[in-house]
DRENSENU-460597 format. One record per residue: x, y, z of N, C-alpha, C in turn. Coordinates in Angstrom, 1 decimal. Example, Ala and Ser with C-alpha at 12.3 -4.5 7.8 and 13.67 -1.06 7.14 Angstrom:
DRENSENU-460597
[rec [13.2, -5.7, 7.8], [12.3, -4.5, 7.8], [13.2, -3.3, 7.8]]
[rec [12.8, -2.2, 7.1], [13.7, -1.1, 7.1], [12.9, 0.0, 7.9]]
This chain:
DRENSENU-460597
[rec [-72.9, 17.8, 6.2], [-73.6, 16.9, 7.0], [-74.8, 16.4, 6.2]]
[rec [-74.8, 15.2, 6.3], [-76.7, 14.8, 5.7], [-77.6, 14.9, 6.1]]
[rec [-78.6, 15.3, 5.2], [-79.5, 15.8, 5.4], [-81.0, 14.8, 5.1]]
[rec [-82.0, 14.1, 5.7], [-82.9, 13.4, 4.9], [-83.7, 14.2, 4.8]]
[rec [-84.7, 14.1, 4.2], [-86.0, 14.9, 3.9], [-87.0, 14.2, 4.2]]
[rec [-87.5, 12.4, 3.8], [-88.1, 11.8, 3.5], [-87.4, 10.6, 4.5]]
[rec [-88.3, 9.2, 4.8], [-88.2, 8.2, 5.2], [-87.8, 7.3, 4.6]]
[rec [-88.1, 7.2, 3.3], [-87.6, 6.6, 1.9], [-86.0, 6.8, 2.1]]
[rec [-85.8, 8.4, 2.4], [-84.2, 8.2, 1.6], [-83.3, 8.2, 3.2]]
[rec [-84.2, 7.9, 4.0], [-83.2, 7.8, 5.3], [-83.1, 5.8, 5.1]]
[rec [-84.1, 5.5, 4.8], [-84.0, 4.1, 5.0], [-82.8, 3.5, 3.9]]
[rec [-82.7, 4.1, 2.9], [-82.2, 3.8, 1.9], [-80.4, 3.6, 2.1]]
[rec [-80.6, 5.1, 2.9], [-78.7, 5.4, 3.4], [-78.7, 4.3, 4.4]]
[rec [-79.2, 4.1, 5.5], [-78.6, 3.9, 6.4], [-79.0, 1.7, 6.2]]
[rec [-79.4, 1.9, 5.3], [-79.4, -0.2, 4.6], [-80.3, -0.5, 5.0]]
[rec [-81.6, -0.4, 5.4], [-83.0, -0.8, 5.7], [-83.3, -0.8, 4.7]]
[rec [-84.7, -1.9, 4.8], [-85.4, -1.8, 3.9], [-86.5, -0.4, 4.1]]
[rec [-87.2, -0.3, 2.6], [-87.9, 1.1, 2.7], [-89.2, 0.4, 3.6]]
[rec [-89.7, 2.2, 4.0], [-91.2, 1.9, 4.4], [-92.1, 1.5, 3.8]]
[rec [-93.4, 1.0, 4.4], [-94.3, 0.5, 3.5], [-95.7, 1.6, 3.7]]
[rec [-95.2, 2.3, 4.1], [-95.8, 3.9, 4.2], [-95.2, 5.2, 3.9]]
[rec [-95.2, 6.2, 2.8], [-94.4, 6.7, 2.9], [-94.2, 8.1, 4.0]]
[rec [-95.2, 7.9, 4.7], [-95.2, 8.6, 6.0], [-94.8, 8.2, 7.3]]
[rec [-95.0, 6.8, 7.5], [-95.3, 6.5, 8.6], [-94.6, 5.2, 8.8]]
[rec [-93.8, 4.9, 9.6], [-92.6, 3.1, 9.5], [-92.6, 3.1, 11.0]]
[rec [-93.0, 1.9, 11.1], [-92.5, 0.8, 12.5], [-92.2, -0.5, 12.5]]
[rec [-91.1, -1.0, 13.1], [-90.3, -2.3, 13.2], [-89.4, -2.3, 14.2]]
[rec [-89.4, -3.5, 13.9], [-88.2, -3.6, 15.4], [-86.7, -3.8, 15.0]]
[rec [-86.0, -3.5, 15.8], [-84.7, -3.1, 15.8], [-83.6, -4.5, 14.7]]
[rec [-84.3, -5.8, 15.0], [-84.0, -7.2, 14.8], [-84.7, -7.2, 13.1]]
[rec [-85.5, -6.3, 13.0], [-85.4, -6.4, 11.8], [-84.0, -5.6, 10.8]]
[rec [-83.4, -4.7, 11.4], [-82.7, -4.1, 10.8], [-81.6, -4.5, 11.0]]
[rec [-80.6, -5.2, 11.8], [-79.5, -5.8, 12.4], [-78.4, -6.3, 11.3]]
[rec [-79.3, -6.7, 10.4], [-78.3, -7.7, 9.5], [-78.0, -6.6, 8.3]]
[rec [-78.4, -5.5, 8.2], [-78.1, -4.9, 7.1], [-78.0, -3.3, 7.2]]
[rec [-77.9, -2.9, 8.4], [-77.9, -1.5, 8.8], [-76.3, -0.7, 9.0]]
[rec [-76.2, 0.1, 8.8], [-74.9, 0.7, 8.8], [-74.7, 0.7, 10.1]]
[rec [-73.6, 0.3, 10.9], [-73.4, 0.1, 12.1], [-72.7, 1.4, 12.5]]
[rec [-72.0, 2.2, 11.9], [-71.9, 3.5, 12.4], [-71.9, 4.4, 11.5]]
[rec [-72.6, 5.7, 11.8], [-73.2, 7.0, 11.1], [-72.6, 8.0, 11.3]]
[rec [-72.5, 8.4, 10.5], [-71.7, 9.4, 11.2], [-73.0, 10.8, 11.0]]
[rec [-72.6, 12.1, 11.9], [-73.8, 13.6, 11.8], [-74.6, 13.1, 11.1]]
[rec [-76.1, 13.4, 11.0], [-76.8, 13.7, 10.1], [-77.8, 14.5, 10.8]]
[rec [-78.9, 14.7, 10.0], [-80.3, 15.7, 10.3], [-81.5, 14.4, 9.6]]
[rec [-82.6, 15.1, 9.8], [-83.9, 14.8, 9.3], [-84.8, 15.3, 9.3]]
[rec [-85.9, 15.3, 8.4], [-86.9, 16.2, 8.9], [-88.3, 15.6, 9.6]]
[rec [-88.4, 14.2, 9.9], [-89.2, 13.8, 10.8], [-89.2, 13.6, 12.1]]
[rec [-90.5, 13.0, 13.0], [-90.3, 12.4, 14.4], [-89.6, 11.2, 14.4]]
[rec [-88.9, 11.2, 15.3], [-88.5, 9.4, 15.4], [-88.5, 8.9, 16.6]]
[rec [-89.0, 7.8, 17.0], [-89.4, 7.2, 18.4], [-89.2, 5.8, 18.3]]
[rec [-87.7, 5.8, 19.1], [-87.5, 4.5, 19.5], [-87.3, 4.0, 21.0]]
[rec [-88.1, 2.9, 21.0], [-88.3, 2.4, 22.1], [-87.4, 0.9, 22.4]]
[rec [-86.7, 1.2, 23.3], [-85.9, -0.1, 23.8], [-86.4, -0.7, 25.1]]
[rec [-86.8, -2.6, 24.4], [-87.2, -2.8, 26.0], [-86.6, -4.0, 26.5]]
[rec [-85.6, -4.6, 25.6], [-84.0, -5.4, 26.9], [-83.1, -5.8, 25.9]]
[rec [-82.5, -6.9, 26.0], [-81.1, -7.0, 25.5], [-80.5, -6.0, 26.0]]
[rec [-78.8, -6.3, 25.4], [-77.7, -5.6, 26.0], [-76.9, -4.7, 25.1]]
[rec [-78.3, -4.6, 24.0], [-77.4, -3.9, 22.8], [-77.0, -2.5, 23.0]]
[rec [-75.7, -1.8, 22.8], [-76.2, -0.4, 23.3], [-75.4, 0.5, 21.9]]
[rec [-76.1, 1.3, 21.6], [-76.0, 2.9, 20.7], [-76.0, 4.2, 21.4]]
[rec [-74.8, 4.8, 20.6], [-74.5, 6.0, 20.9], [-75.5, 7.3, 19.9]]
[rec [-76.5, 7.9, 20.7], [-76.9, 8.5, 19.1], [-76.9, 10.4, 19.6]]
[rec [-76.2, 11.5, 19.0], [-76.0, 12.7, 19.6], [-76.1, 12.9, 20.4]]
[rec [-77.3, 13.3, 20.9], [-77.4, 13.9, 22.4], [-77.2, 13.4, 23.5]]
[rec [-76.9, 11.9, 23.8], [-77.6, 11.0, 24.8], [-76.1, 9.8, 24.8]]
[rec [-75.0, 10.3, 25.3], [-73.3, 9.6, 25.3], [-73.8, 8.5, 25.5]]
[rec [-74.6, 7.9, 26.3], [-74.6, 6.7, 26.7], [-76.2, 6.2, 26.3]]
[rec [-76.2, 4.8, 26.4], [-78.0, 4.0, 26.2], [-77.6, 3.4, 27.2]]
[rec [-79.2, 4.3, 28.1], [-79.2, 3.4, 29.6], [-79.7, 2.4, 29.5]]
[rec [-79.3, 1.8, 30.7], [-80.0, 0.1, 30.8], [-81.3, 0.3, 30.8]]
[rec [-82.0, -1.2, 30.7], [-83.3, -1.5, 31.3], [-83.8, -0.6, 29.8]]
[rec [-85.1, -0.7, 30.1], [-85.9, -0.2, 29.3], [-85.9, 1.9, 29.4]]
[rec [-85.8, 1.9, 27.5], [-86.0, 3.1, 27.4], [-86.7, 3.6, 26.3]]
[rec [-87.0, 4.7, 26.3], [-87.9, 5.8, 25.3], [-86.8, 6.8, 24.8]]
[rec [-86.5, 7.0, 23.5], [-85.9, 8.3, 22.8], [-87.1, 8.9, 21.7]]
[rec [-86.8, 10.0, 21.9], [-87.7, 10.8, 21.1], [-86.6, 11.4, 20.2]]
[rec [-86.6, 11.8, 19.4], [-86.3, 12.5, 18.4], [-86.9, 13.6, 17.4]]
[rec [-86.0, 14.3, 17.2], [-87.3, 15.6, 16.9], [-86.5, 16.1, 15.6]]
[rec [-87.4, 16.8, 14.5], [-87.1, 17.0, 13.5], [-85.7, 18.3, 14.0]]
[rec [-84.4, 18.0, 12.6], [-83.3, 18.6, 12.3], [-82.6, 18.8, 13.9]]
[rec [-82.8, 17.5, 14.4], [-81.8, 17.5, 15.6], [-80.5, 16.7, 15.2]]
[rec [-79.5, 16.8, 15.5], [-77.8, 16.6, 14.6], [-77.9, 14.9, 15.6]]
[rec [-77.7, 13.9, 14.8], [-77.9, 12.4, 15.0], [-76.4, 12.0, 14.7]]
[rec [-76.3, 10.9, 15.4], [-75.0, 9.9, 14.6], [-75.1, 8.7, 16.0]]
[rec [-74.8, 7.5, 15.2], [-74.4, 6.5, 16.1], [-73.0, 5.2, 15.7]]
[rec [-73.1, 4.6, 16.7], [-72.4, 3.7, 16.5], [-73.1, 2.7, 17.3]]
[rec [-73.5, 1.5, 16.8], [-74.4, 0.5, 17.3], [-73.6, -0.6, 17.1]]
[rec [-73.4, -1.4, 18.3], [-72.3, -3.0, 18.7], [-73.4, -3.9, 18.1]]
[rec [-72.1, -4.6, 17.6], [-73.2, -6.2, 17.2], [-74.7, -6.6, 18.2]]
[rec [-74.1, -6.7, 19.0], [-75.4, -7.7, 20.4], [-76.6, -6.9, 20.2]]
């Protein structure tokens, strides 16, 4: 399973561009769309991650959470929790 350590080398795998902090990255989902790996398979990390969905109809599957509810949501993410997604075009 992969493993990131860093934000640098998460952004790197998964086709983002890198951060422009090496601590600290925020953007929106529309920036990553055109070049992001649309499915992941397991991984770990060792930072927070906090994504916030608030419409469209796009929906991701990401470990713990089978389904992305409608309407507006909050995911937290917590260091070396087992991740994977599959994210639809829309």
């Amino acid at each position: 399973m992969k493993h990131f350590k860093t934000i640098a080398e998460y952004c790197r795998t998964i086709g983002i561009p890198g951060s422009k902090q090496p601590f600290f990255d925020i953007r929106r989902f529309e920036e990553n769309m055109p070049t992001v790996v649309s499915k992941m398979p397991p991984f770990k990390h060792e930072f927070y991650a906090i994504a916030i969905k608030v419409e469209d109809s796009g929906k991701a599957i990401t470990g713990h959470q089978p389904t992305f509810p409608e309407g507006a949501t909050v995911f937290f993410n917590t260091p070396f929790q087992i991740l994977s997604w599959d994210i639809l075009p829309d």
